[in-house]
C-alpha positions as CSV (number, residue, x, y, z in Angstrom):
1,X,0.0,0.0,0.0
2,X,3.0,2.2,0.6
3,X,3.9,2.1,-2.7
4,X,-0.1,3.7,-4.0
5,X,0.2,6.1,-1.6
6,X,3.6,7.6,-2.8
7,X,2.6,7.2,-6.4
8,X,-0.9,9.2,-5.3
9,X,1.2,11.6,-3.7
10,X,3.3,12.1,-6.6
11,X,0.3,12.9,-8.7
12,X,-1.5,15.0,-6.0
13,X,1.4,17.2,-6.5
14,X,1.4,17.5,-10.0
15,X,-2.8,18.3,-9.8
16,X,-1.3,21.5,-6.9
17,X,0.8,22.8,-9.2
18,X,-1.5,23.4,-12.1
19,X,-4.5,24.5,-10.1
20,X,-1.6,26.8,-8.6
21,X,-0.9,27.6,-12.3
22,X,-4.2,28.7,-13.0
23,X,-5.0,30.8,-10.2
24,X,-1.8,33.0,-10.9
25,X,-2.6,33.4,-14.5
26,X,-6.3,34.4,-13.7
27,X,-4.4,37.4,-11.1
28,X,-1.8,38.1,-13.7
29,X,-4.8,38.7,-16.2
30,X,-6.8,41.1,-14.2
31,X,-3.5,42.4,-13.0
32,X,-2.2,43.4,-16.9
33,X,-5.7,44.0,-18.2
34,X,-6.3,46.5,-15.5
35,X,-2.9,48.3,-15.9
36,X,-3.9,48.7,-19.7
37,X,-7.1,50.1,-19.2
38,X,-5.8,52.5,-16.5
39,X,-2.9,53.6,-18.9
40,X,-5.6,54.3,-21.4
41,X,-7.4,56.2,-19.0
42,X,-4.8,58.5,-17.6
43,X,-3.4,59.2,-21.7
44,X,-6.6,59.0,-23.5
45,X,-5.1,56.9,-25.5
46,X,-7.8,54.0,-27.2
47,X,-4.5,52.0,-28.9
48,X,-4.4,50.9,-25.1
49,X,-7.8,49.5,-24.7
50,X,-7.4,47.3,-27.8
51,X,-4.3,45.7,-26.6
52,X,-6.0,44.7,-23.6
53,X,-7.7,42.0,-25.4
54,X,-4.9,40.2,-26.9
55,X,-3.6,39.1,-23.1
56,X,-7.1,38.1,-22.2
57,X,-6.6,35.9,-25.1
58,X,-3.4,34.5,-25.0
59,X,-4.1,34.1,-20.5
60,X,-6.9,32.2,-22.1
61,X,-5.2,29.7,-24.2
62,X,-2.8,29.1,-21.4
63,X,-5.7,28.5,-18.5
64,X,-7.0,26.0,-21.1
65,X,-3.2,24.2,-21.3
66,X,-3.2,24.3,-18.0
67,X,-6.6,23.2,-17.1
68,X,-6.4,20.1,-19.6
69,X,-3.2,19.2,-17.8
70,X,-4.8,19.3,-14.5
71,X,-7.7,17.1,-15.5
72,X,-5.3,15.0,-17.2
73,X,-3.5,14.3,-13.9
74,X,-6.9,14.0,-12.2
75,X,-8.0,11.1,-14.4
76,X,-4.6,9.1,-14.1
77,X,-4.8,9.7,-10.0
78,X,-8.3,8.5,-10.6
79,X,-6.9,5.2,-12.7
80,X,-4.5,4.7,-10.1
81,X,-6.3,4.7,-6.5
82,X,-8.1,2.2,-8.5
83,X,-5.0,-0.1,-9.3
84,X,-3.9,-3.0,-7.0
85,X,-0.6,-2.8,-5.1
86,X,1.6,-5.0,-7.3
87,X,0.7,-2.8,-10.9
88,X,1.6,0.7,-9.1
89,X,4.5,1.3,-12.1
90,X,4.9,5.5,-10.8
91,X,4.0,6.3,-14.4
92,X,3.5,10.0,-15.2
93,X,2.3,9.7,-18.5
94,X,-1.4,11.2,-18.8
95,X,-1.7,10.7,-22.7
96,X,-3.9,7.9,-22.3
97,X,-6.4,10.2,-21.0
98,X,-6.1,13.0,-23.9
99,X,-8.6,11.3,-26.1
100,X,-11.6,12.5,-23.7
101,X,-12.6,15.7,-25.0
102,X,-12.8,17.6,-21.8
103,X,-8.7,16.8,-21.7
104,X,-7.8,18.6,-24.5
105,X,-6.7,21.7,-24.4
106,X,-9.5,23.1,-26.7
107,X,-12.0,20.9,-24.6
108,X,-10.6,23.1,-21.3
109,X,-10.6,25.9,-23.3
110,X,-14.2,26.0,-23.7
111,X,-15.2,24.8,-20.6
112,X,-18.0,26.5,-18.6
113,X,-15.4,27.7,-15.8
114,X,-13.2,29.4,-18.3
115,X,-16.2,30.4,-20.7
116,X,-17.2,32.2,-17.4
117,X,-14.6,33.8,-16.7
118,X,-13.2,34.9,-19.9
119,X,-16.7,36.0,-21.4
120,X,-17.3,38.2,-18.1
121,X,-13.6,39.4,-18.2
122,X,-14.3,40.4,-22.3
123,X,-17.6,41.4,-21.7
124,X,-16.4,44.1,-18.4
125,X,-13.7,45.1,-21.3
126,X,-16.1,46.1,-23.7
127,X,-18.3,48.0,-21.5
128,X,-15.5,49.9,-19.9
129,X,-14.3,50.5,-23.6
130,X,-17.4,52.7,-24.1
131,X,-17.6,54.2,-20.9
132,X,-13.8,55.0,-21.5
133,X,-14.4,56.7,-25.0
């Protein structure tokens, strides 16, 4: 048993670090969008407001690596607690678990958590566009 354990705690880890991941992307957004929209603000300046968008995307594509990764690990941990003792190999590899659509990075992408978020984020963004001009 001491050998699932380890092998669960190895993955555990691996689940932290991208949920860890994706909470500092989703302040680093906020944190960069914000600081754009301020700049245009203080210099009337719209170029500012439209560059704000391209880091909500590209933050976007990278919550949705990271999210797929994370569900990735999830489903091997899940495989694993599941495995007897003597088949407990420490294996890593989470491609087995890429060919389920809410895996894949576009799968993540568009999942309601990040749909969510991103579509209020974009939608805030256009509003404060308008009040801005």
């Amino acid at each position: 048993m001491e050998n699932k354990l380890k092998h669960l705690e190895f993955l555990q880890g691996a689940v932290n670090r991208m949920a860890s991941n994706l909470f500092l992307l989703k302040g680093w957004t906020i944190t960069l969008i914000a600081g754009l929209f301020a700049l245009s603000a203080k210099d009337a300046n719209a170029a500012y407001v439209l560059v704000a968008f391209f880091p909500a995307l590209v933050f976007w594509i990278l919550d949705g690596y990271f999210l797929s990764q994370e569900r990735r690990f999830r489903a091997l941990y899940d495989e694993v607690r599941k495995l007897p003792e003597d088949q407990i190999d420490f294996s890593m590899d989470t491609r087995p678990f890429k060919r389920e659509y809410r895996n894949t990075w576009i799968g993540a992408m568009f999942s309601r958590t990040l749909l969510i978020y991103y579509g209020m984020l974009v939608t805030f963004m256009v509003a404060l566009t308008f009040v801005l001009r």
